[in-house]
N, C-alpha and C positions, 0 to 999 in steps of 0.2 A: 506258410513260407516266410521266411525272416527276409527282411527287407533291409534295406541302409538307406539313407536320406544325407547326405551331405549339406552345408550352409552356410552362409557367410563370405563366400567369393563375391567378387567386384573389380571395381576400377581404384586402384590407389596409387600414390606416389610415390618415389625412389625414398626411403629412410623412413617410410610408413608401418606401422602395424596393423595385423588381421588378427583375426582368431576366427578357425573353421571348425563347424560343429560333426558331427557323425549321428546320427539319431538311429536305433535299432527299432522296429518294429515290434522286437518281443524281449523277455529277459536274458534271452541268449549270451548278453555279455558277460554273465555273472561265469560262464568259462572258454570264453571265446578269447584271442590274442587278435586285438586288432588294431588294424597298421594303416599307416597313408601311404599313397603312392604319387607320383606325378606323373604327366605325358605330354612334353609339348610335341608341336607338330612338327613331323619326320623324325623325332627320337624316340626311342626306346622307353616302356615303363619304369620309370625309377624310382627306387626304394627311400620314405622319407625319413620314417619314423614306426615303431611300434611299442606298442604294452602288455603286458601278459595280463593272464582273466583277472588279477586284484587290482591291477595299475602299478604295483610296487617297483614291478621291473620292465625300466622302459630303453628303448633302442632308438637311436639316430644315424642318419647318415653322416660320414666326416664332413659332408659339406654343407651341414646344418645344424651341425652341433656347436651350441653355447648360442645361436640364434634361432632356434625352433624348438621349442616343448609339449613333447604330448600328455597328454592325462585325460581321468576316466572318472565318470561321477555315475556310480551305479542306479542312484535312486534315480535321476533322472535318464537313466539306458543313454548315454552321450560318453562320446571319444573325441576330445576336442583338440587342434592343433596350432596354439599359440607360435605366428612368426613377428620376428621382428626386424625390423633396418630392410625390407625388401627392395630387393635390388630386380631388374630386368632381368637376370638368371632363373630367377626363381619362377617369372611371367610362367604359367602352364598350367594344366586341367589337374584340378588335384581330387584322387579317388580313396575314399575310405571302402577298406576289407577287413575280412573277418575269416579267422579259420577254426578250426573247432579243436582247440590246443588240451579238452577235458581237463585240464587244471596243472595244465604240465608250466612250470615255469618261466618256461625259454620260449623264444618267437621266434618264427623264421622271417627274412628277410627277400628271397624269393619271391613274386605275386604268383607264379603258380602253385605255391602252398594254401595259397587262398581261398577259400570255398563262392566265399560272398564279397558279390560289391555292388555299390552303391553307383549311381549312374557319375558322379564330379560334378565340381566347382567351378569354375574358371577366376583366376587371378590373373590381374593385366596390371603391368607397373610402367606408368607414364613417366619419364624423368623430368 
């Protein structure tokens, strides 16, 4: 059973940077498209980012694009997601998925396209 581990959530400050890891359990990423999501509480799963199974082609939300970067280092089976300038918006549980793309290019941005997830992160942004 393929597993996800997420890491690197915490307590930081307003105009702070994280980087969250994704850890797979098995080689699976080598054609899996996989994607972050976020949930604070009372809203809705939301879409952050994703990478097709090479990492070449990656996807953002507009309201994280040019301040969040995903990437994927296969040797170490890891999907990490580099934010920066964190604002109080961003404060929320953030869940790394996987869905099984067989080496199709494109990623969906839906989380019920998603197969696998990993249980979250939590990020809290003190101002």
């Amino acid at each position: 059973q393929v597993q996800l581990v997420e890491s690197g959530g915490g307590l930081v400050q307003a105009g702070d940077s994280l980087r969250l890891s994704c850890t797979a359990s098995t080689q699976f990423l080598s054609n899996y498209c996989m994607g972050w999501f976020r949930q604070a509480p009372v809203m809705e799963r939301e879409f952050v980012a994703a990478s097709n199974w090479s990492g070449r082609n990656t996807y953002q939300a507009e309201s994280v694009k040019g301040r969040f970067d995903i990437s994927r280092d296969h040797a170490k089976k890891t999907e990490d997601l580099e934010m920066n300038s964190l604002r109080s918006v961003h404060e929320a549980r953030y869940l790394c998925a996987g869905e099984d793309a067989s080496y199709r290019d494109t990623c969906p941005i839906n989380d019920y396209d998603y197969d696998v997830w990993g249980q979250g992160t939590q990020i809290t942004v003190s101002s």
